[in-house]
C-alpha positions in Angstrom: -6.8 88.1 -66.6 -3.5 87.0 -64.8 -5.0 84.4 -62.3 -1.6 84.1 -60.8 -1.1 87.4 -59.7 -4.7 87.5 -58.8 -4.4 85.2 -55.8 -1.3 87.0 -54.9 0.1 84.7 -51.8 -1.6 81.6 -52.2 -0.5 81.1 -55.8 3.1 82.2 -54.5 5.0 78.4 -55.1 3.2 78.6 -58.9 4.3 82.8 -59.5 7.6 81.1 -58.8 7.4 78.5 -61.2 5.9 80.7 -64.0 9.2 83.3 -63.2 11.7 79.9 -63.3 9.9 78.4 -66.6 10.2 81.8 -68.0 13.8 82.4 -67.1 14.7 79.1 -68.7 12.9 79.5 -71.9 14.4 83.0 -72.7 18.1 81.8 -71.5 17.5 78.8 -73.7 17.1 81.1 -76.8 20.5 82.8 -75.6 22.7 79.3 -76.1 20.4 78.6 -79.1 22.0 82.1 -80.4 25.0 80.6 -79.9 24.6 77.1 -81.7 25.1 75.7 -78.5 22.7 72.8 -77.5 22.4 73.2 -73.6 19.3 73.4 -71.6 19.7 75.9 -68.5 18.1 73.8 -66.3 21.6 71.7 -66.6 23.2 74.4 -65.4 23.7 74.1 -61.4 25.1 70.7 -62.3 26.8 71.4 -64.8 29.0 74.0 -63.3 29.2 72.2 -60.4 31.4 69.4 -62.3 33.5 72.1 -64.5 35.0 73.1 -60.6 35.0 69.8 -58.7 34.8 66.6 -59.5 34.4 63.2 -60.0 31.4 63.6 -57.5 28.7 61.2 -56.1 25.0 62.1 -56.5 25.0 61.9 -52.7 28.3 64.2 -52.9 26.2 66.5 -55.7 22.6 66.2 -53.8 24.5 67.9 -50.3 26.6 70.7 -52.2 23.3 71.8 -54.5 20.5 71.2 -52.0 18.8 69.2 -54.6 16.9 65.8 -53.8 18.3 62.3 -55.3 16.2 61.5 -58.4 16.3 65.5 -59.2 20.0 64.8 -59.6 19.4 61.5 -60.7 17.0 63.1 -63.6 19.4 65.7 -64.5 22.6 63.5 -64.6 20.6 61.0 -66.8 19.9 64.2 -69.5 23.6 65.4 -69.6 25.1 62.0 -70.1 22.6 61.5 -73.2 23.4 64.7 -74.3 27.3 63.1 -73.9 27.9 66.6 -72.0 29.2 64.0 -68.5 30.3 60.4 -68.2 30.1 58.5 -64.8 32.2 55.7 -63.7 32.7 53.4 -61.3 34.5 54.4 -57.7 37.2 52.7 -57.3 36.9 52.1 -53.3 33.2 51.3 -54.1 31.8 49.4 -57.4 28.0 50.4 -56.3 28.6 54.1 -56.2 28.6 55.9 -59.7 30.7 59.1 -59.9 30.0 61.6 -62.4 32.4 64.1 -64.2 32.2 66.2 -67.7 33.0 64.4 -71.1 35.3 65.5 -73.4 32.6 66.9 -75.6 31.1 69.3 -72.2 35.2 70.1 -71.4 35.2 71.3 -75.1 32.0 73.2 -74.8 33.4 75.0 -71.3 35.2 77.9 -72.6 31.8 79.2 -75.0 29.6 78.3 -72.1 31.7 80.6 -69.5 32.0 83.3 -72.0 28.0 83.3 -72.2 27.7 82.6 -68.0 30.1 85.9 -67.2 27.8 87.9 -69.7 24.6 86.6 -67.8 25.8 87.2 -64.5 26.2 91.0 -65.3 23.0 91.0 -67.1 21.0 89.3 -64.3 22.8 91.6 -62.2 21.6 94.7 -63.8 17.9 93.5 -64.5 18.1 92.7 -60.8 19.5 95.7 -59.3 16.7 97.6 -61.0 13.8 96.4 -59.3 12.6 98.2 -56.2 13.0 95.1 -54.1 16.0 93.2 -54.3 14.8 89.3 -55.5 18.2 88.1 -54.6 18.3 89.0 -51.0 14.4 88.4 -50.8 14.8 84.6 -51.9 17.6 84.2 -49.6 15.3 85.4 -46.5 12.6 83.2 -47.4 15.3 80.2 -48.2 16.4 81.0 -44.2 13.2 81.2 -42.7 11.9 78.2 -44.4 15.2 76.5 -43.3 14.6 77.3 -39.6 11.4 76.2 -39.0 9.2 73.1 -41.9 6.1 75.2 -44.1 4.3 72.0 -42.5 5.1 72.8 -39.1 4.2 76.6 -39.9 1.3 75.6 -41.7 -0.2 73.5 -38.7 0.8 76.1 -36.1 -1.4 79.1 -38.3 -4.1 76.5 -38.9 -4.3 76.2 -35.1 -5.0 79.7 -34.8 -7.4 79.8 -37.5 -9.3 77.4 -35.4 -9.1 79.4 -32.6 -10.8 82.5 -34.6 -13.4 80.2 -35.4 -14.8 79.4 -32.2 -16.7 82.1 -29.8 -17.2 82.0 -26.1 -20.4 82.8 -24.7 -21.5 83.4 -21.1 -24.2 80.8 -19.4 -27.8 81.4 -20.8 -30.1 79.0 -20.1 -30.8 77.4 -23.5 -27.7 76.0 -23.1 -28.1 74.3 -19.7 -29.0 70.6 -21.2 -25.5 71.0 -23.6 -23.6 71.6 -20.3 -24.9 68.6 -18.5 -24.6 66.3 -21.9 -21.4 67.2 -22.9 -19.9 66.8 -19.3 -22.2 63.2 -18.9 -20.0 62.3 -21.9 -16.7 62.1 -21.1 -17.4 61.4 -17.2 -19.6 58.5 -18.4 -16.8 56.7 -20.3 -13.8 56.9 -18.0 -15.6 56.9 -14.6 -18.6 57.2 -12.9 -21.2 60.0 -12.8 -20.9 61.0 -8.7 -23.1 63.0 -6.6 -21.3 66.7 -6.9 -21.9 66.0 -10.4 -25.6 65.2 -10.7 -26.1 68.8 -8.6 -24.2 71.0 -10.3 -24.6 69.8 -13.9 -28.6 69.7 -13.2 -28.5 73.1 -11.7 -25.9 75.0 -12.6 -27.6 78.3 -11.6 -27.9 77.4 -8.0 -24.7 75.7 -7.5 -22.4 77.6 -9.4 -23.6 81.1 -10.7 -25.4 81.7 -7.8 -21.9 81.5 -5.9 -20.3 83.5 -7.6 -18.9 81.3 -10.1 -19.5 81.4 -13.7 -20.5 78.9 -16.7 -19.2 79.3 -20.3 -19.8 77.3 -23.6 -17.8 77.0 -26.8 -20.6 77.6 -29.8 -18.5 76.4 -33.1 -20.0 76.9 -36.8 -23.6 77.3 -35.1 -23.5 74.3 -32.4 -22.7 74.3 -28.8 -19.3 71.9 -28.7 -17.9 72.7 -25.4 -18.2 73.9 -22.0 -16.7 74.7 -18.3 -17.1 76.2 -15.5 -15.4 78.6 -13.2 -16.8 78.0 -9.1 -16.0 80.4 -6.5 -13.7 78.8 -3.8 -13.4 82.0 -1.9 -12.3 85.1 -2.3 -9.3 85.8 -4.6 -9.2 81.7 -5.4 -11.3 79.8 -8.0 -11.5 76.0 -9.3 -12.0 75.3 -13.0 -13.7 72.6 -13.5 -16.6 70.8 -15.8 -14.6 71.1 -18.5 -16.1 69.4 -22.0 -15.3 69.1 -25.7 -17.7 67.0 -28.0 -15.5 64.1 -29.4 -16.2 65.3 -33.3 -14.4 68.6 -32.4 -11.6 67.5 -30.4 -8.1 68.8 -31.4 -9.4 72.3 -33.0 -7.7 74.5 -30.0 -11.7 74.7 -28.2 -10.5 73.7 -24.9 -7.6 75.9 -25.0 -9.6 78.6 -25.6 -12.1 77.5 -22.8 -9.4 77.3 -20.6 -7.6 81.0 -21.5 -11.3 82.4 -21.4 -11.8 81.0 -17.9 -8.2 81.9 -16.4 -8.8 85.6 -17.7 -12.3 86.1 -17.0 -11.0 85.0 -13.3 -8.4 87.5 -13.1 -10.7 90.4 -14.1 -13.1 89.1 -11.4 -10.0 89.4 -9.0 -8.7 86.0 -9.1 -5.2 85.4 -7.2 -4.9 81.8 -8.6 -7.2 79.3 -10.5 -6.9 75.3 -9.4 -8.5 72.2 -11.0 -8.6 68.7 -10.1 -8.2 65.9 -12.5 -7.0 62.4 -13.4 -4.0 60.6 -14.7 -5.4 58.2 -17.3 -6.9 62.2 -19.1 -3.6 62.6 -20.8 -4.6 65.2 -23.4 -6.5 67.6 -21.0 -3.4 67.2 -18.4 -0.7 68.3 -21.4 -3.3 71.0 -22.3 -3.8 72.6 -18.9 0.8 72.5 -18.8 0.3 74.6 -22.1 -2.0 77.0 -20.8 0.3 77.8 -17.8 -1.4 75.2 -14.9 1.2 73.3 -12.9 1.3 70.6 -10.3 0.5 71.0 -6.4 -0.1 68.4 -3.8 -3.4 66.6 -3.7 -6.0 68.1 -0.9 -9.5 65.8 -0.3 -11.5 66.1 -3.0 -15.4 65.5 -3.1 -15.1 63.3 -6.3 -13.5 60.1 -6.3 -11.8 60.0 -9.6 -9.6 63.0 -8.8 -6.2 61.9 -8.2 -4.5 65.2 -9.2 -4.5 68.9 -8.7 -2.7 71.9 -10.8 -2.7 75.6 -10.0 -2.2 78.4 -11.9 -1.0 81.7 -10.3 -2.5 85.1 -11.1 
């Protein structure tokens, strides 16, 4: 069983390794033919030297996109194998510059002979598969080189959060969730006021009732978050009453409250959703900017910690 090839994309950094380490071991049985002692993994660096040099590893690192102590490593196994020599710069006696020996100017000539018949080989074996790996390696090289895997990575993680968490419509098993959740967050940066106590102990009468709706975030089996969507008039609606449990925050579940709400109210006619909020919420500010909310002028409010309002246009 080829495990490998079994788990096809995840194991793709390994596949790569396995192709390298088997490359290297049958070219290494191609100098060995030759009586030459010269391990191909030398051979970037190598090469590099037999066409410019005295270099710096810092000069070496930038022209073969190759960290320090990978350098570092490799220089250390050619100048034991007497193949380079370093010396000291002479405008500075810290920096080491490295350069072929005598005995790797020797071995040059046998080594290129071998290298031209390798290129055409490598050529051939390569122009043969149905998929060019050249050009495929270069692709991935570019796209790698526009945008960090770890920034890629985070970005599709995100998402996979997203898939995670459903969006359900008010029921009333749920009604105790929407008032905790909201008492939560109100309860440790303000104070719970009077619009709140009505419409998170009744949300039926004060809300759905007018036309507004409730939804909750249920995430692997537990109700995590909540808002609401209230019926200023016709065409216009607030969102508001939005609520993510503390354990959960940062998994893209208020995004999705918030896209859920904002399309729900345009199929329900909605010419433009507004919200009122505060300063000192920094996160839920940046996340409403995200989804597409921006800043209007403040109108009288009936809660007291509201010191701004956004609006998003339908």
């Amino acid at each position: 069983m080829d495990l490998i090839a079994q788990l096809g994309p995840l194991a793709f950094g390994s596949r790569l390794r396995r192709l390298s380490d088997l490359i290297t071991k049958q070219a290494s049985a191609v100098y060995e033919s030759f009586g030459l002692d010269f391990d191909p993994k030398w051979f970037t660096l190598f090469y590099l030297l037999s066409r410019k040099s005295p270099l710096s590893v810092t000069e070496i690192a930038e022209e073969l996109s190759f960290s320090h102590p990978a350098i570092i490593q490799l220089a250390k196994e050619l100048e034991q194998a007497g193949l380079i020599e370093s010396a000291k710069s002479g405008k500075d006696s810290r920096k080491r510059l490295l350069s072929l020996s005598e005995k790797g100017r020797g071995m040059l000539p046998d080594l290129e002979k071998i290298w031209q018949a390798i290129d055409e080989l490598n050529g051939q074996l390569i122009n043969k598969q149905r998929h060019h790996l050249l050009f495929a390696l270069e692709e991935m090289e570019e796209t790698l080189a526009q945008e960090h895997y770890l920034s890629r990575f985070k970005t599709y993680f995100k998402m996979k959060q997203l898939d995670e968490v459903q969006i359900l419509d008010f029921d009333p098993a749920y009604r105790e969730a929407f008032k905790q959740l909201n008492l939560a967050w109100i309860e440790k940066y303000f104070k719970v006021e009077e619009p709140d106590i009505r419409a998170l102990s009744n949300p039926e009468e004060y809300i759905i009732a007018n036309g507004g709706r409730v939804f909750f975030a249920r995430y692997q089996g537990g109700i995590v978050g909540t808002c609401a969507l209230l019926k200023e008039s016709d065409g216009v609606y607030e969102l508001a009453k939005m609520a993510v449990a503390p354990e959960v925050q940062g998994k893209q579940i208020g995004k999705k409250l918030c896209q859920h709400s904002v399309e729900i109210a345009r199929q329900m006619g909605a010419k433009r959703v507004f919200l009122e909020s505060n300063t000192i919420l920094t996160p839920a500010l940046e996340l409403y900017k995200k989804v597409g909310f921006y800043k209007i002028e403040s109108t009288p409010s009936p809660y007291q910690r509201a010191n701004i309002k956004m609006r998003m246009d339908l």
